[in-house]
DOVEXLUM-935502 format. One line per 10 residues: number of its first residue (from 1); their letters; for each residue x, y, z of C-alpha. Coordinates in nm, 2 decimals, always signed. Layout:
<recs>
NUM	A	X Y Z | ...
</recs>
This chain:
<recs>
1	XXXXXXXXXX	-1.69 +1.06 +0.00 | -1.49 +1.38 -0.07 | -1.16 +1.30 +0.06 | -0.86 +1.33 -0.14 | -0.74 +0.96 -0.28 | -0.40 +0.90 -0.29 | -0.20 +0.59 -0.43 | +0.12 +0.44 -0.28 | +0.26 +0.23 -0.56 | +0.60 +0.12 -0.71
11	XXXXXXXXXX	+0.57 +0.22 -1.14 | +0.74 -0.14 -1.22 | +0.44 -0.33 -1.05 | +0.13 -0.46 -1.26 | -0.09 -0.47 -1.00 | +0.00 -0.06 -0.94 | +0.01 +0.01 -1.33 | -0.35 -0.15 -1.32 | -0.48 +0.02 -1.06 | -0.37 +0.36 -1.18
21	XXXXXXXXXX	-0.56 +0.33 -1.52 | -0.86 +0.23 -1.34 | -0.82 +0.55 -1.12 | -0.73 +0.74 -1.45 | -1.04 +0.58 -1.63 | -1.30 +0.71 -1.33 | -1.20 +1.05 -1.36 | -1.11 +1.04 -1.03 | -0.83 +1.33 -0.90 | -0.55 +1.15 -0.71
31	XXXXXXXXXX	-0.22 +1.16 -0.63 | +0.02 +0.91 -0.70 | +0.30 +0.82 -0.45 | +0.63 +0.62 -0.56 | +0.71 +0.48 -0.26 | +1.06 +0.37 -0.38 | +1.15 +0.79 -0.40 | +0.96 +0.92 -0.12 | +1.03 +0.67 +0.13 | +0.73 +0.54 +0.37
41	XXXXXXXXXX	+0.82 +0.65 +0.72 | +0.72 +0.37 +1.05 | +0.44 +0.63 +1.10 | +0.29 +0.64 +0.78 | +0.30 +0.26 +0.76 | +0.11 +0.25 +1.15 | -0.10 +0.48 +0.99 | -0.18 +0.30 +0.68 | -0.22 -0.02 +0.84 | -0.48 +0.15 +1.07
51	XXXXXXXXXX	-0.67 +0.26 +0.79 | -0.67 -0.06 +0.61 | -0.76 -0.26 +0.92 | -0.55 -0.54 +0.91 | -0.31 -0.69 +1.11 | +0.09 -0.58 +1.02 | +0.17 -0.95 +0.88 | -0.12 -0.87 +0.58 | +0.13 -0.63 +0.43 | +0.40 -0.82 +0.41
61	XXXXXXXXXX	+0.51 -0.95 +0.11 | +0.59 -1.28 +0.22 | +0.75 -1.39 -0.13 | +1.04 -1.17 -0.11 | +1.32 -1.33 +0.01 | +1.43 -1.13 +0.28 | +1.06 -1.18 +0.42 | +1.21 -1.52 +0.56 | +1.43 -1.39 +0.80 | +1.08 -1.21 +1.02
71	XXXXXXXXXX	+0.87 -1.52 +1.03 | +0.92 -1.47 +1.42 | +0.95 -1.09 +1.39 | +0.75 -0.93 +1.60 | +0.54 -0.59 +1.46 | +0.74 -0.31 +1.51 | +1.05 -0.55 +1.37 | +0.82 -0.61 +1.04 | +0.76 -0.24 +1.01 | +1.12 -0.14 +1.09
81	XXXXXXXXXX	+1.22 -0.38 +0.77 | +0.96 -0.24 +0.56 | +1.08 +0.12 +0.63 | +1.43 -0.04 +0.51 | +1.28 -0.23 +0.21 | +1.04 -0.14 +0.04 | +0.99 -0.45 -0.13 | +0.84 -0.60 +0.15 | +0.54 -0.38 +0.13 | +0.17 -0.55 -0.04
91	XXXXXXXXXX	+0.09 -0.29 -0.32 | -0.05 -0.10 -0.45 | -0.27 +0.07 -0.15 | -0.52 +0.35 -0.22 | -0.62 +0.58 +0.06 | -0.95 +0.79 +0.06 | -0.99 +0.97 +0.34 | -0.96 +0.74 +0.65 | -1.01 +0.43 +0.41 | -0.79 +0.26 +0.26
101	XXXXXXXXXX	-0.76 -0.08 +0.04 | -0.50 -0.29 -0.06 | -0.59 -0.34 -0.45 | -0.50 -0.72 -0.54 | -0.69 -0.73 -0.72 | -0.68 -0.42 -0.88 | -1.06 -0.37 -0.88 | -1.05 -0.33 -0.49 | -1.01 +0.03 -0.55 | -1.36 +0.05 -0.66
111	XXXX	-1.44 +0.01 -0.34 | -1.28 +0.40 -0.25 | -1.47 +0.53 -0.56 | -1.84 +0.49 -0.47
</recs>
């Protein structure tokens, strides 16, 4: 797999910091996105939960409290409030290509690196 891996990820987040070093420590190239300063658009989240292949409620953060106000949401309302918060999104996710893996745990990325 040749494809260009890229990294959406929030710098405060363990699971992201984790992630990145095991990125850095295969030598991999990638490019790291900070989702928090360039802002995921409804069609970049379709698009990423097309390439992970789960349904829209998997990347919700459900913890977050404002994640109690869409338990009857339906999709497009989940992805709305995730373009408007960005703390409801599951991080970090790696994209390779037309994969993509939500890495908790961390070691999911391997998965893009084979």
């Amino acid at each position: 797999m040749s494809d260009r891996i890229v990294i959406y990820q929030k710098p405060t987040c363990s699971k992201c910091r984790a992630t990145l070093s095991l990125l850095k420590e295969s030598g991999a190239e990638f490019e790291s996105i900070n989702y928090y300063e360039t802002l995921l658009t409804t069609d970049k989240i379709r698009e990423l939960i097309q390439k992970l292949g789960i349904p829209v409620r998997d990347l919700l953060r459900k913890d977050e409290p404002s994640a109690g106000n869409l338990s009857a949401a339906t999709d497009d309302e989940i992805i709305k409030a995730m373009v408007e918060n960005p703390d409801l999104i599951q991080r970090p996710i790696v994209v390779r290509g037309s994969k993509a893996r939500l890495c908790r745990p961390p070691e999911n990325v391997m998965e893009l690196l084979k």
